[in-house]
N, C-alpha and C positions, 0 to 999 in steps of 0.2 A: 604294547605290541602294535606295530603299524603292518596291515596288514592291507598289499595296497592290492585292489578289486579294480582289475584293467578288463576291456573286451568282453563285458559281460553282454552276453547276447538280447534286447531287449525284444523279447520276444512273447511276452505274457502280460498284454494290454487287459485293463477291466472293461472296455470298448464291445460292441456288440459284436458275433459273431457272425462278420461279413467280410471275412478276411482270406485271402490265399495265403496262406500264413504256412511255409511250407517247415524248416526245420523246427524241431521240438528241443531246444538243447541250450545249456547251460553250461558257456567259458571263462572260468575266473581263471585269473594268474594273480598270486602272490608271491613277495617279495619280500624272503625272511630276515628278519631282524636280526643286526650285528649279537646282541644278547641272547638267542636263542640256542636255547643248550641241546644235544644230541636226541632226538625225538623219534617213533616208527610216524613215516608218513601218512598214515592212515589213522590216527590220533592225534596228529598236528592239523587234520584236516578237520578231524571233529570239533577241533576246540572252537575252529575258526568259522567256518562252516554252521550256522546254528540253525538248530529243526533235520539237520541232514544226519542219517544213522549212517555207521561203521557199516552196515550190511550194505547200504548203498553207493561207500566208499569203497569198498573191497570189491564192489564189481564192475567198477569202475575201473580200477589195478589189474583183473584179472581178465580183462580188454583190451590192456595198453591206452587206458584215458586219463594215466596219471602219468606227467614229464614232470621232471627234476632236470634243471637245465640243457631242457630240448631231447632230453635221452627219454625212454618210457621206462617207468619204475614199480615194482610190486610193492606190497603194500608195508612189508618189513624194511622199506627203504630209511635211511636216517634221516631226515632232515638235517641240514649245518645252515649256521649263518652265512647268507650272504647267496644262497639256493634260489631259482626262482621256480617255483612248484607251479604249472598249470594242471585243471584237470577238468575233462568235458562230461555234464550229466544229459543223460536223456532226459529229464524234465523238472524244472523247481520244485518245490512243494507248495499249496495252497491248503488255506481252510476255508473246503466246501463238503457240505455233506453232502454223498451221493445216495441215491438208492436203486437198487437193480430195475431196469423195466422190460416185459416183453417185447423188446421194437426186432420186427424183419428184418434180416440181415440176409446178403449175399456171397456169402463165404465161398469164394474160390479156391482158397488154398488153406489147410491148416496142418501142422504137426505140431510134435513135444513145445517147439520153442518158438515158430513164429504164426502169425495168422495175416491173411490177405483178404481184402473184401473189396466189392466194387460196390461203393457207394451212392445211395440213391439220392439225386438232387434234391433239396429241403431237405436233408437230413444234420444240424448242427454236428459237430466231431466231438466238443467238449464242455462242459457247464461256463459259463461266464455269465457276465452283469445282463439280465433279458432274455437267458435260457440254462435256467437251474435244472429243468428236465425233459425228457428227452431226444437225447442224444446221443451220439455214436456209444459213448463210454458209459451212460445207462442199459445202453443193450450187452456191450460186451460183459458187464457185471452179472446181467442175468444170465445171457449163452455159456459162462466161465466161470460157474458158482463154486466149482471147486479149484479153481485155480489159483493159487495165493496171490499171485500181483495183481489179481483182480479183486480180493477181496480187503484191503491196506488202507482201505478209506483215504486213497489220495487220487484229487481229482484229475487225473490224466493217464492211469494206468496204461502203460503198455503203450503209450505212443511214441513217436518219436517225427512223425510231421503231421502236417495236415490240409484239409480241402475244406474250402468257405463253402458255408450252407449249400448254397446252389450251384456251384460247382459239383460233378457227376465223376465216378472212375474209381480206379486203383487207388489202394493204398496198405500200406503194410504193420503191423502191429504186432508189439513181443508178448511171449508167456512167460518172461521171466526177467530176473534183472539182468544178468550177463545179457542175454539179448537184445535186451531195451539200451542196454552201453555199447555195444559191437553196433547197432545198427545204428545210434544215435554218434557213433563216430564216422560210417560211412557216410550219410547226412551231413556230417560238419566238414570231413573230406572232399566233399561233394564229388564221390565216386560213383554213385548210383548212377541209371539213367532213366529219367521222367520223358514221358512224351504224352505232350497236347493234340488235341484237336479243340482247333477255334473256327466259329464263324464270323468274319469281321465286314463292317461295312467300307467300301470303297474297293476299287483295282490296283492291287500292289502295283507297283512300278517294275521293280524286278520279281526273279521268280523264286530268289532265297537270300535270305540277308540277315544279319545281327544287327540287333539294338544294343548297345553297349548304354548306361545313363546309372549313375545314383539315385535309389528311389527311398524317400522319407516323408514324414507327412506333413500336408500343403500347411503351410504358414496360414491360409483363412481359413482351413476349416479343418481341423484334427482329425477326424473321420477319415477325412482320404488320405490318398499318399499321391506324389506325382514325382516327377523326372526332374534333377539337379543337374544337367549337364557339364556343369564347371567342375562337379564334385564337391561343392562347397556343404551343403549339409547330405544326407543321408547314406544308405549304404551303397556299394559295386554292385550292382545286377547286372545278368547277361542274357540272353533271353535270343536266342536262333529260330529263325522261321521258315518254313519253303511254303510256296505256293502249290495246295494239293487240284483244287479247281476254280476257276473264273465262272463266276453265275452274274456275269451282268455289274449289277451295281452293288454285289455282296462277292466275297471268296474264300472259299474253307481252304486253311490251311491249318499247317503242323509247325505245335513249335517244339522245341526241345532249352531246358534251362540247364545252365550251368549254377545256377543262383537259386538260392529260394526264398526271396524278399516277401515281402506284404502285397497280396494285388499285383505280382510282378508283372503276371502278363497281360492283366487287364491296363495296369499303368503303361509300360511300355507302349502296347499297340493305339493309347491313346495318343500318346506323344508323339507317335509316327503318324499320327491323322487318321487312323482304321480302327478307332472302340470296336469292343465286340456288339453281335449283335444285342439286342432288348439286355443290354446295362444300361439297369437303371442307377448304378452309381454314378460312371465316367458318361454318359450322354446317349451311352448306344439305346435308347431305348426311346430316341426321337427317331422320324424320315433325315439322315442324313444323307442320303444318294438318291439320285432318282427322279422321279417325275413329279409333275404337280398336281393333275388327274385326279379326281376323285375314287375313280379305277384301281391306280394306284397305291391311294392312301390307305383304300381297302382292304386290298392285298396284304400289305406293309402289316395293318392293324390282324387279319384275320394270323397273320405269321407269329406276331406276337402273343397272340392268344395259344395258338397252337405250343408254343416255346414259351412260356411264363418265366422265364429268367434269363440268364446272360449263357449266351452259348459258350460254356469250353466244360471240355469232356479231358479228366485222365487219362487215359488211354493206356498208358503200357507202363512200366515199371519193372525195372530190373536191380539186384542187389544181390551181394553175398551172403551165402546163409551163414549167420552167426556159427552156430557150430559146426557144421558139416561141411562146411569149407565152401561147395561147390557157388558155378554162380547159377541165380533163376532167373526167367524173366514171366513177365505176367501180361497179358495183353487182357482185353477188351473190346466190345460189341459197342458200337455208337448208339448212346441210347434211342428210344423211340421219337422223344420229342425232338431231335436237332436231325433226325431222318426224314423223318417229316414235313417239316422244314424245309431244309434241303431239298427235298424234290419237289418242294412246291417251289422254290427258285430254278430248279432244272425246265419244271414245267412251263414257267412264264418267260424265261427267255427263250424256248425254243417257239415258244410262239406269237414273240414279239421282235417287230422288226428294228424296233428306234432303239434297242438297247444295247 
């Protein structure tokens, strides 16, 4: 059987969890063999498919996350020679053991089939290599004991993207499998709509603009990812910004993605010369703007103390509800610590003349 695995999404690094790592989803295309005899595609998928159950194929089909050349197919479809069957999962499979744990949670929105929460910065989304517990999906186990997709012992229930440790906001999660495939297709459709709030160092030049760049990770150091320009290695990112206010030698703005790469917008707006603020990955976490002043340095340092991470906040988030057709959207309160912040920049440039 040649069973040839294109476009698979790499998206499930053992890498520590410091990632903006936004869709959750898994695209294989297969390209069936001249010898293969009349099969349901949902048994042709298992054979192929290893670790992955019929119950997670069929809701898959009953999404429209299964093409048989480029049409979407239920699951009694045949397979014939010569077919090429794609089909998108909300999430791999792994062996990690989880175990429920009390963690606080923010739950904004919940019914039958999906749940919303505004996550708190330092909070990991999911188990990986340097944080087996917990994490987002140790809390949901506990809040959702009777929920079956929460209790499957696979480590990613019910998600379908996500937000790096320190990254703050929205984000959405299913109770079931149909859901976790509906939503894990708008995801991959990239129909939703995400919106940012970042605080970056330096003065835009204009007042809204796209980054267009390939983002993959850096040739010296694996850990990161950065900007291809030519397109010669990594993926399309797209990444939209306006300028919300000018504070001097900092500017909070809004972005909006089309993409949901690794770090997308912390890499982009390095590329453009504006890191976020106190990233400690891409640089923001030096004085890059600014004065030389001990005054200054002070400030700088007391702001970072205040904001102990890289400022961007989720902010809003919008998506069709898997079953109920309609669409939601979900906004957001800019947390304390990038308020904070913020007005201590409002504060010092209005009473500073040289800025």
């Amino acid at each position: 059987m040649n069973s040839d695995f294109v476009d698979k999404e790499d998206l499930f690094n053992d890498g520590p969890e410091d990632q903006d790592q936004e869709e959750l989803f898994e695209h294989y295309k297969i390209v069936v063999d001249k010898g293969q005899e009349l099969l349901r595609v949902d048994k042709f998928l298992q054979n192929r498919l290893f670790k992955t159950s019929r119950t997670r194929i069929q809701a898959a089909a009953d999404t429209g996350n299964i093409h048989a050349n480029g049409k979407s197919v239920k699951s009694n479809y045949k397979v014939k020679p010569g077919d090429t069957i794609a089909i998108v999962f909300a999430q791999p499979p792994r062996e990690i053991e989880l175990k429920p744990e009390n963690i606080p949670l923010n739950i904004v929105y919940e019914d039958a089939d999906v749940i919303v929460i505004n996550k708190q910065a330092g909070l990991v989304v999911h188990p990986g290599y340097g944080n087996y517990t917990g994490t987002l999906v140790n809390a949901l186990m506990y809040h959702f004991q009777h929920v079956p997709i929460y209790q499957q012992k696979e480590p990613r229930p019910g998600l379908v993207h996500r937000l790096d440790k320190n990254t703050s906001g929205i984000m959405v999660m299913a109770k079931n499998e149909y859901a976790m495939a509906h939503l894990a297709r708008q995801f991959f459709e990239r129909t939703t709509e995400r919106t940012y709030i970042a605080l970056v160092w330096g003065d835009l030049k204009e007042e809204a603009g796209t980054i267009t760049g390939h983002i993959g990770r850096d040739m010296r150091d694996r850990k990161l990812f950065t900007v291809y320009p030519d397109g010669s290695q990594g993926k399309h990112a797209v990444t939209h910004y306006r300028v919300l206010e000018r504070l001097g030698y900092v500017n909070l703005i809004e972005c909006k993605l089309e993409t949901g790469r690794t770090h997308q917008i912390r890499v982009h707006l390095k590329h453009l010369g504006h890191p976020l603020f106190n990233d400690d990955t891409y640089g923001g976490d030096q004085i890059l703007r600014g004065l030389s002043s001990s005054s200054y340095k002070q400030f700088v340092s007391n702001c970072f103390e205040i904001l102990p991470r890289h400022a961007l906040h989720a902010k809003s988030l919008g998506f069709k509800h898997p079953v109920q057709g309609m669409l939601l959207h979900f906004d957001s309160q800019i947390p304390d610590d990038m308020l904070k912040t913020i007005a201590r920049w409002r504060n010092y440039i209005q009473n500073r003349a040289d800025v």
